[in-house]
Biopython code that builds the backbone (N, CA, C, O; Angstrom):
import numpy as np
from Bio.PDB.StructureBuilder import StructureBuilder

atoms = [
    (1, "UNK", "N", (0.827, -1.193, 0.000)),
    (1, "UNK", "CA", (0.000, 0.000, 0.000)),
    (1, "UNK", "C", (0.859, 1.238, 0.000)),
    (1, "UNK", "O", (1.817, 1.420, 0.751)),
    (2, "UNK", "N", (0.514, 1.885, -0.716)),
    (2, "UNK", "CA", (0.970, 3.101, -1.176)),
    (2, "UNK", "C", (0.586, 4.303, -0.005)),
    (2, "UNK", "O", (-0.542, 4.214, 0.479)),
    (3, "UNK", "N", (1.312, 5.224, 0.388)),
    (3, "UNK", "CA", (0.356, 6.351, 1.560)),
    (3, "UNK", "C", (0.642, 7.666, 0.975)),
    (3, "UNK", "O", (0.676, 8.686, 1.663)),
    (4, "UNK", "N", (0.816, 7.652, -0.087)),
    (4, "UNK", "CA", (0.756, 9.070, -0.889)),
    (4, "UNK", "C", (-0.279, 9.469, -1.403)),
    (4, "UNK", "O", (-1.147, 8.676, -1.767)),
    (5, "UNK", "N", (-0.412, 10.933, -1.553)),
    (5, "UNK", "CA", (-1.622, 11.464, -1.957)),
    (5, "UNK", "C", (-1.202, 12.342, -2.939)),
    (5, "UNK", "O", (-0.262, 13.134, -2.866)),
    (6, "UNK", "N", (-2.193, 12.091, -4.147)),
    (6, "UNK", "CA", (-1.960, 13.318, -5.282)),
    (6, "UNK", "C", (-2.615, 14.623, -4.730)),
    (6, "UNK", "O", (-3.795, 14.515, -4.398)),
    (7, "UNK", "N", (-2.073, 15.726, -4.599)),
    (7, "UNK", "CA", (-2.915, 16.823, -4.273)),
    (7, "UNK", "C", (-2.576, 18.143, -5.813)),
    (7, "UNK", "O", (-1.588, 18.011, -6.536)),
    (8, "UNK", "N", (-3.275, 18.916, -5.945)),
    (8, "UNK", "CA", (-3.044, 19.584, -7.103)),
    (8, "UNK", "C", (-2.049, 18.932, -8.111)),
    (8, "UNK", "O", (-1.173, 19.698, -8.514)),
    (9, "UNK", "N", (-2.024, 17.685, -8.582)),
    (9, "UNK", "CA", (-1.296, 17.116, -9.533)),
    (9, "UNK", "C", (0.288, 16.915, -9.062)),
    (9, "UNK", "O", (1.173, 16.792, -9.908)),
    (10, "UNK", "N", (0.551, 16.896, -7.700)),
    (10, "UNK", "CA", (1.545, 16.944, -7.071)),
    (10, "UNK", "C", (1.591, 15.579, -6.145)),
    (10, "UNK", "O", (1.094, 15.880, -5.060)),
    (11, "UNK", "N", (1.929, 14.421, -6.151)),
    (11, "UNK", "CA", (2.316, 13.714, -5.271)),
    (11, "UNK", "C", (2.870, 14.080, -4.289)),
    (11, "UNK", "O", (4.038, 14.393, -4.518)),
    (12, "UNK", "N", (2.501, 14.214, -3.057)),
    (12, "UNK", "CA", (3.039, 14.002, -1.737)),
    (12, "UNK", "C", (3.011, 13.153, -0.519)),
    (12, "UNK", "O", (2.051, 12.677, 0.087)),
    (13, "UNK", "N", (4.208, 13.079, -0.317)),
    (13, "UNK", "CA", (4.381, 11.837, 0.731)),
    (13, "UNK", "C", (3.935, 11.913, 2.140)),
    (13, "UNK", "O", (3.501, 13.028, 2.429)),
    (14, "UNK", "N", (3.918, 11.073, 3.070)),
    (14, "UNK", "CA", (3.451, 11.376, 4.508)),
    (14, "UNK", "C", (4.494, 11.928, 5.010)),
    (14, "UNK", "O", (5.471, 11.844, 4.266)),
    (15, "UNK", "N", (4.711, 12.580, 6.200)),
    (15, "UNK", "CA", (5.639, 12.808, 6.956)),
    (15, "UNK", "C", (6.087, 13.800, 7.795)),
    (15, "UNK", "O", (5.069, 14.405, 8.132)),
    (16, "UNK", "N", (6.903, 14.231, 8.244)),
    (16, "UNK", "CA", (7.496, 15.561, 8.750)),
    (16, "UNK", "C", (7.173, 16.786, 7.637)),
    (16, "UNK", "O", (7.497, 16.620, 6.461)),
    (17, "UNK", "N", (6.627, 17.817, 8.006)),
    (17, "UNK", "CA", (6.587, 19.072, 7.022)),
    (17, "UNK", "C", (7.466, 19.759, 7.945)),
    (17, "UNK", "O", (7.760, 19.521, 9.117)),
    (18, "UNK", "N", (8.001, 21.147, 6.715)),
    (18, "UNK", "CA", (9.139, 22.025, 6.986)),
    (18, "UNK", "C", (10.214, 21.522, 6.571)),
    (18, "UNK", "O", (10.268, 20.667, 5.687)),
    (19, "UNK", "N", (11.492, 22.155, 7.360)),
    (19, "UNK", "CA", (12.532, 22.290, 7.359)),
    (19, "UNK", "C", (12.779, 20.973, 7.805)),
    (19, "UNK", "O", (11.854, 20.174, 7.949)),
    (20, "UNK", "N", (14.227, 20.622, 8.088)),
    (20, "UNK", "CA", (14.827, 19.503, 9.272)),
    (20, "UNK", "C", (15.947, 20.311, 10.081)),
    (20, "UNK", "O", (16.934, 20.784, 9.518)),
    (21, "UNK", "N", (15.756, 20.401, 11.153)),
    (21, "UNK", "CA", (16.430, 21.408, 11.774)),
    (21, "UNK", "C", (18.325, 21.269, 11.552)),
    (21, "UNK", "O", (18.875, 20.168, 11.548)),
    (22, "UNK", "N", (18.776, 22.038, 11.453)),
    (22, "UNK", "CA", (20.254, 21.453, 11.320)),
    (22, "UNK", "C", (21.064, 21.067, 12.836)),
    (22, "UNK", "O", (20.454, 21.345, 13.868)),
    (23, "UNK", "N", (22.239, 20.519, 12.923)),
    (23, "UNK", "CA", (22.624, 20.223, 13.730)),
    (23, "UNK", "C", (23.615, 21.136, 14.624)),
    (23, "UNK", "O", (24.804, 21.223, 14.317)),
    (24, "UNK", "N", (23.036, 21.866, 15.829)),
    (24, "UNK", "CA", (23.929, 23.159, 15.910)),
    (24, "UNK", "C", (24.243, 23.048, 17.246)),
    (24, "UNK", "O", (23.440, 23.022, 18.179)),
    (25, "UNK", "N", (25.941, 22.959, 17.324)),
    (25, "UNK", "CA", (26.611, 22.847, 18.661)),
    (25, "UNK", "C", (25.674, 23.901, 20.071)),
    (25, "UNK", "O", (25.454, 25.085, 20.322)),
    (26, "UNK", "N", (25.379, 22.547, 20.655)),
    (26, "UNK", "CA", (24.712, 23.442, 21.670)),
    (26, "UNK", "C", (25.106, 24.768, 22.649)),
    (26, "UNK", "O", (24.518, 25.620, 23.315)),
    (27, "UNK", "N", (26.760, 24.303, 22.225)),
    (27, "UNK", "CA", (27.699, 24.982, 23.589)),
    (27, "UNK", "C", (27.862, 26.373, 22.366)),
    (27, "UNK", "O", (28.461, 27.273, 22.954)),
    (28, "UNK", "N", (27.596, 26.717, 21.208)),
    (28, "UNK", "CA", (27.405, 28.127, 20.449)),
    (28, "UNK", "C", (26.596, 28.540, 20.608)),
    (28, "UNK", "O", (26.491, 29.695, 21.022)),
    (29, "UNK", "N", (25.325, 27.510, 20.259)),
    (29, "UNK", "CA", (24.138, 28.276, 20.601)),
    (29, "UNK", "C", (23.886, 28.772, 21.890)),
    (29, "UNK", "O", (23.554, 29.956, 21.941)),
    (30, "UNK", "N", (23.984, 27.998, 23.200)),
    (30, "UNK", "CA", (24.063, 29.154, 24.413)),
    (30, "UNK", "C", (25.037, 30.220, 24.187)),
    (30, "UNK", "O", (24.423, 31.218, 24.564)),
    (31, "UNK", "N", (26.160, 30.591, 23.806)),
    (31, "UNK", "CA", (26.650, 31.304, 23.901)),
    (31, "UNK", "C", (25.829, 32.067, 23.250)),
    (31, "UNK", "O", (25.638, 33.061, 23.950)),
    (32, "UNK", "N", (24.997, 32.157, 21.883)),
    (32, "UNK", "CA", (24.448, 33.333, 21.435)),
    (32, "UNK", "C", (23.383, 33.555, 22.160)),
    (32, "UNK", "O", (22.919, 34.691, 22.260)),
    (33, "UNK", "N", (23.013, 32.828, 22.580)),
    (33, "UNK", "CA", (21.585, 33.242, 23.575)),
    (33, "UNK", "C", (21.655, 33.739, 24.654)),
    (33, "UNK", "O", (20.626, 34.076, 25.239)),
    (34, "UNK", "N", (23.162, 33.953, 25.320)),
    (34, "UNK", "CA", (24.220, 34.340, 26.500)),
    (34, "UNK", "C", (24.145, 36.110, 25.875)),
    (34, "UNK", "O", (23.586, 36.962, 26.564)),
    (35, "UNK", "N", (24.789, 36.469, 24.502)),
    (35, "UNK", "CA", (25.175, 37.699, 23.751)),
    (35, "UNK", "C", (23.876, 38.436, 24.064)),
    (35, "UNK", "O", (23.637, 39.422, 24.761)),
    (36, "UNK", "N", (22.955, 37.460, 23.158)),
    (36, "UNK", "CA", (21.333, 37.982, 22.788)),
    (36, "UNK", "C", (20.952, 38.779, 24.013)),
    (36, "UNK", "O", (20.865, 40.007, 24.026)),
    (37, "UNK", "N", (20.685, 37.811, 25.259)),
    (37, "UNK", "CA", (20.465, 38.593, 26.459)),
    (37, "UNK", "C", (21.566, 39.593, 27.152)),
    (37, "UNK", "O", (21.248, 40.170, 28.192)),
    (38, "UNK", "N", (22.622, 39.757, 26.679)),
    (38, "UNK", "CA", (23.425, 40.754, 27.153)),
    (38, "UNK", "C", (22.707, 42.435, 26.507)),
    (38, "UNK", "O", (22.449, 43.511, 27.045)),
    (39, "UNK", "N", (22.598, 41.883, 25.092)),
    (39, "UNK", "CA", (22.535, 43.650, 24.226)),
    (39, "UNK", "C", (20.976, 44.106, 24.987)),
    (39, "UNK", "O", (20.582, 45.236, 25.276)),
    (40, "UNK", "N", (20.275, 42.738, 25.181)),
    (40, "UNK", "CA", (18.744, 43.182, 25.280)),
    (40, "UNK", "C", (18.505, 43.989, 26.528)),
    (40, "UNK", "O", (17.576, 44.798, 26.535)),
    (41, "UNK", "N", (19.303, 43.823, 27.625)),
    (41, "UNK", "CA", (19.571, 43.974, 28.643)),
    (41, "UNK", "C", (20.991, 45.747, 28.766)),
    (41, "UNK", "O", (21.321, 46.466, 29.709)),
    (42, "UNK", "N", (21.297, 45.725, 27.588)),
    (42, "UNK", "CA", (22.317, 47.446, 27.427)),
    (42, "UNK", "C", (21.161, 47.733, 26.769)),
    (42, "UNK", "O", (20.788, 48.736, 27.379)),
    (43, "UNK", "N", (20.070, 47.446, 25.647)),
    (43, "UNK", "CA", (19.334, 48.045, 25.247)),
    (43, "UNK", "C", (18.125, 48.498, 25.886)),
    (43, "UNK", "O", (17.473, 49.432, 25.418)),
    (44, "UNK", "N", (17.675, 47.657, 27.313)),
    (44, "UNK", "CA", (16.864, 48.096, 28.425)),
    (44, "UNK", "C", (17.287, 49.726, 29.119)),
    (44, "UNK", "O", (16.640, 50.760, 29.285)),
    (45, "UNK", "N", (18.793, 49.290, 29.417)),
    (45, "UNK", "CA", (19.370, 50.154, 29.745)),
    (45, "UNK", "C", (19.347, 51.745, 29.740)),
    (45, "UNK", "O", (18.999, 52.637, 30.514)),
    (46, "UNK", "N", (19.966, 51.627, 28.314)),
    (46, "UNK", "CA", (19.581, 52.922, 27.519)),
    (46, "UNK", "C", (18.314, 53.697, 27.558)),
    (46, "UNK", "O", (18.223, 54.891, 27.844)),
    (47, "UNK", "N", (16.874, 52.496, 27.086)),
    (47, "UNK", "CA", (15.717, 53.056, 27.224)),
    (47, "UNK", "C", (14.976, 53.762, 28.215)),
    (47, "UNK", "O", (14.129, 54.636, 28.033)),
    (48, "UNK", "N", (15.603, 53.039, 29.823)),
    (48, "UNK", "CA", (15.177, 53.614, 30.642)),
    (48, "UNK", "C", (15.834, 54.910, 31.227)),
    (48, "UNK", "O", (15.213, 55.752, 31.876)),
    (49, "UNK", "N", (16.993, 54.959, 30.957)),
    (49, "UNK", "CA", (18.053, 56.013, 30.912)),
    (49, "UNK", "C", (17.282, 57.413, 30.060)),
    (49, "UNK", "O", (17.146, 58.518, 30.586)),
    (50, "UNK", "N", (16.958, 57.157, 29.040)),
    (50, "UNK", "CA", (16.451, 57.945, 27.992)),
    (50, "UNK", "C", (14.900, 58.411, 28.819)),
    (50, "UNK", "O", (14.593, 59.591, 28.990)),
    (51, "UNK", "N", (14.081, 57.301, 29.246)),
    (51, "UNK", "CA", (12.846, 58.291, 29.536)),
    (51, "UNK", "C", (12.913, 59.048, 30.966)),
    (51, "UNK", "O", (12.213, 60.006, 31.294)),
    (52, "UNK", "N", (13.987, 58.359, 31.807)),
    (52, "UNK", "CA", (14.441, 59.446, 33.384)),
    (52, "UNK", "C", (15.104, 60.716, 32.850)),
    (52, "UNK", "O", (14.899, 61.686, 33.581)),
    (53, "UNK", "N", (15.995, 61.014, 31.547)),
    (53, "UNK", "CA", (16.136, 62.212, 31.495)),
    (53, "UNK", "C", (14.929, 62.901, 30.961)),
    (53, "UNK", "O", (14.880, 64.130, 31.019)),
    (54, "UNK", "N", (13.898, 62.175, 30.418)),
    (54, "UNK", "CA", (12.715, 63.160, 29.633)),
    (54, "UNK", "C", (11.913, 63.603, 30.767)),
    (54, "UNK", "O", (11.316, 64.679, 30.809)),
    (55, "UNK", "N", (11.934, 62.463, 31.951)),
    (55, "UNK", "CA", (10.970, 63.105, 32.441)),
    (55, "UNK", "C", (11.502, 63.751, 33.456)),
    (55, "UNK", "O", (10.791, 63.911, 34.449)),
    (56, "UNK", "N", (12.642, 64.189, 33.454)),
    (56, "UNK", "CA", (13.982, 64.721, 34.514)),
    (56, "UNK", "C", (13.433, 66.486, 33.684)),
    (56, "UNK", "O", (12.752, 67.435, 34.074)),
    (57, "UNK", "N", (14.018, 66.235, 32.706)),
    (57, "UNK", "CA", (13.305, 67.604, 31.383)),
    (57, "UNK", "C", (12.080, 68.094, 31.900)),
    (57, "UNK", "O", (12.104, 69.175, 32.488)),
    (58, "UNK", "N", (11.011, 67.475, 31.777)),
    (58, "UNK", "CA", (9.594, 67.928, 31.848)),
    (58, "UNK", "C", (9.564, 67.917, 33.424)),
    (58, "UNK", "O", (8.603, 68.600, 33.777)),
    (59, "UNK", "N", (10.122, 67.498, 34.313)),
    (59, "UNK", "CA", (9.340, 68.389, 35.483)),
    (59, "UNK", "C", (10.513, 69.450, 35.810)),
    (59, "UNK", "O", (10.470, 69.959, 36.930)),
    (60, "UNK", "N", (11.395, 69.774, 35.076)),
    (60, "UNK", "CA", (11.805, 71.475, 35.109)),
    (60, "UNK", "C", (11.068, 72.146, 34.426)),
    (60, "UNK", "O", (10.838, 73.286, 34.832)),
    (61, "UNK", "N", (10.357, 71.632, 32.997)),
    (61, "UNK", "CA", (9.875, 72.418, 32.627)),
    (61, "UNK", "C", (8.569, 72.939, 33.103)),
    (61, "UNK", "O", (8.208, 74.085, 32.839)),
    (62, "UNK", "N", (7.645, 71.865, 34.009)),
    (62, "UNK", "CA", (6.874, 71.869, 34.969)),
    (62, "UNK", "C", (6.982, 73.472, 35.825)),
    (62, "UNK", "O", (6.308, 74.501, 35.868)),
    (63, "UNK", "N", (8.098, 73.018, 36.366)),
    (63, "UNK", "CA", (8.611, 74.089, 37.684)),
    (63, "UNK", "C", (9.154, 75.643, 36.948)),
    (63, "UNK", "O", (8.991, 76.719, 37.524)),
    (64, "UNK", "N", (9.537, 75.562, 36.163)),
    (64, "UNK", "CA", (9.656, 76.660, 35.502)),
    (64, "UNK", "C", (8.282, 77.655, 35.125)),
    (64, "UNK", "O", (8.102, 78.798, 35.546)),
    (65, "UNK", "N", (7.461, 76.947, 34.295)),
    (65, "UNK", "CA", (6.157, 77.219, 34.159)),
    (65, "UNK", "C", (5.386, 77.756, 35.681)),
    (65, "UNK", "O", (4.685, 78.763, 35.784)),
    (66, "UNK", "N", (5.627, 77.081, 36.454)),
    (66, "UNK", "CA", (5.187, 77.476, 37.601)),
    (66, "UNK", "C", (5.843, 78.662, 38.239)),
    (66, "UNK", "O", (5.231, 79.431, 38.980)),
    (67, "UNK", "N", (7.056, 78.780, 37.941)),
    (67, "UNK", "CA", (7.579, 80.334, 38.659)),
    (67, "UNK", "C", (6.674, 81.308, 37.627)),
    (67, "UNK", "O", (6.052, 82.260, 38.097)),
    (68, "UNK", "N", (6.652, 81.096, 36.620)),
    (68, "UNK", "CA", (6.597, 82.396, 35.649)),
    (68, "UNK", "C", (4.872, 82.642, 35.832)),
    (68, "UNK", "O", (4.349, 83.754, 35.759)),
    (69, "UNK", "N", (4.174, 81.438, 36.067)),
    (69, "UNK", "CA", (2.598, 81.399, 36.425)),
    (69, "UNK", "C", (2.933, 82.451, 37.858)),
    (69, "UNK", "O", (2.400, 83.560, 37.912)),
    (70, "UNK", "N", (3.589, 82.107, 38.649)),
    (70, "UNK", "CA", (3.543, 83.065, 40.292)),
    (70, "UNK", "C", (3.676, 84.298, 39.813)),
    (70, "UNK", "O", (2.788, 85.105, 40.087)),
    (71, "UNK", "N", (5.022, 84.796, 38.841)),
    (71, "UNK", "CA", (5.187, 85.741, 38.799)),
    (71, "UNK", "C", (3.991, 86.713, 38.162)),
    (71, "UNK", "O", (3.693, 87.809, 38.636)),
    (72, "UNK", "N", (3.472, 86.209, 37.200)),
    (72, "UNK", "CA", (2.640, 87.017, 36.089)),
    (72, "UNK", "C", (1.219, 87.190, 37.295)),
    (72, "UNK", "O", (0.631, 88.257, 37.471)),
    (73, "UNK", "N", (0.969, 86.224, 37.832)),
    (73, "UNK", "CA", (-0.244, 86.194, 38.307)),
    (73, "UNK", "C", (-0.259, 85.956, 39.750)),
    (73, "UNK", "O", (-1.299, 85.572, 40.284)),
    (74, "UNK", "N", (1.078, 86.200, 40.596)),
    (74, "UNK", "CA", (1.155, 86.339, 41.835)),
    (74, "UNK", "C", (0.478, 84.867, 42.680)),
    (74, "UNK", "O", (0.336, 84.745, 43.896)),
    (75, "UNK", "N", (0.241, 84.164, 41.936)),
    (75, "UNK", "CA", (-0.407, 82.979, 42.983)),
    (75, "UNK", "C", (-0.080, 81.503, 42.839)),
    (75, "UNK", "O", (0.179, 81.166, 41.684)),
    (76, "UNK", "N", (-0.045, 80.764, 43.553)),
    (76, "UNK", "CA", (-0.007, 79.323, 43.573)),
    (76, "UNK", "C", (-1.134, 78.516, 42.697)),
    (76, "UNK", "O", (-2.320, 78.326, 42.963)),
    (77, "UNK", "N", (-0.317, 78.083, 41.496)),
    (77, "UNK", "CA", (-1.566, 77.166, 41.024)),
    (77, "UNK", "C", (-2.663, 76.130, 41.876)),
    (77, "UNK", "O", (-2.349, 75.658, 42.968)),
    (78, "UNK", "N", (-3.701, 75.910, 41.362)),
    (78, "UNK", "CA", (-4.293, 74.804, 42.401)),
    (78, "UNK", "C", (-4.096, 73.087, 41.994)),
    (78, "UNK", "O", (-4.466, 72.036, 42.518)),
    (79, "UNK", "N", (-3.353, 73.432, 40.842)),
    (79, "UNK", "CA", (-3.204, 71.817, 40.298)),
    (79, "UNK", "C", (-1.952, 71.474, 40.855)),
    (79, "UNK", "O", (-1.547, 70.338, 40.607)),
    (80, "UNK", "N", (-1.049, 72.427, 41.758)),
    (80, "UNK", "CA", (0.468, 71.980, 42.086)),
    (80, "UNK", "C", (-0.086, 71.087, 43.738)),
    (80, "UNK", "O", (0.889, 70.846, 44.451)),
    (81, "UNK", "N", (-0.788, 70.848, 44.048)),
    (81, "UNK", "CA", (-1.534, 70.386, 44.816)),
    (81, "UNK", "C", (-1.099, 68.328, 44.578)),
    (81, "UNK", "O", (-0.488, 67.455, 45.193)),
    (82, "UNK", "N", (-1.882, 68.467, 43.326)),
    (82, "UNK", "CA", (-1.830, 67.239, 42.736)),
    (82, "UNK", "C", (-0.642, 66.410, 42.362)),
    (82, "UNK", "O", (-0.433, 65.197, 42.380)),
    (83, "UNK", "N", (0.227, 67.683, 41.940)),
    (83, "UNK", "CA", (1.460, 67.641, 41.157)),
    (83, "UNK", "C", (2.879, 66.894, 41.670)),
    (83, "UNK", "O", (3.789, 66.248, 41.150)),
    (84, "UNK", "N", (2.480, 67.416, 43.118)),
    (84, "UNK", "CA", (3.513, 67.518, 43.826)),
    (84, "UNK", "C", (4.143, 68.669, 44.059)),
    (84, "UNK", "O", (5.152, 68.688, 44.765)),
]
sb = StructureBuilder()
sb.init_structure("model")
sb.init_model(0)
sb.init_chain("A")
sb.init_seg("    ")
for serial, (resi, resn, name, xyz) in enumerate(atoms, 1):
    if name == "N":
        sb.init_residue(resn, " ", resi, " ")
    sb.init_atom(name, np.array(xyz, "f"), 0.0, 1.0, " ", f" {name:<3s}", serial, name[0])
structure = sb.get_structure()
C-alpha cells in the first residue's frame, strides 16, 4: 500500500513538514543566547536612561512654568496640589 496522496497534480508523501532542523553545537548556541540577552539587557538600559532624562526635562519644565505662572499672576496654582 501506497500512503501518498496526489494533491493539485503533485504527489506528496506522509511525513514531517518544513525544514529539518540542522545540527547546531549546543555549547554556540548558548553562547548566542548568553550575547542575545546581554545587548537586550544594554538596550533596556539605555531606554530607561532615555525616559528618566525626559521626564527629569519635563518636570523642570513643569517648575519653571510654575515660577513664571507666580510671577505674572502672583499665585499658587491649584493643580500643584496634585502635582507635587
Amino acid at each position: 500500500m501506497d500512503d501518498s496522496k496526489v494533491v493539485g497534480g503533485k504527489v506528496k508523501k506522509p511525513g514531517k513538514r518544513g525544514r529539518k532542523p540542522a545540527k547546531i553545537d549546543l555549547k554556540a548556541k548558548l553562547e548566542r543566547s548568553r550575547q542575545s540577552a546581554r545587548e537586550c539587557r544594554a538596550r533596556k538600559k539605555l531606554r530607561y536612561q532615555y525616559l528618566e532624562e525626559l521626564v527629569s526635562s519635563r518636570e523642570r519644565a513643569i517648575c519653571a512654568l510654575r515660577e513664571e505662572l507666580e510671577m505674572w499672576w502672583g499665585i499658587e496654582p491649584v493643580a500643584s496640589d496634585m502635582l507635587g
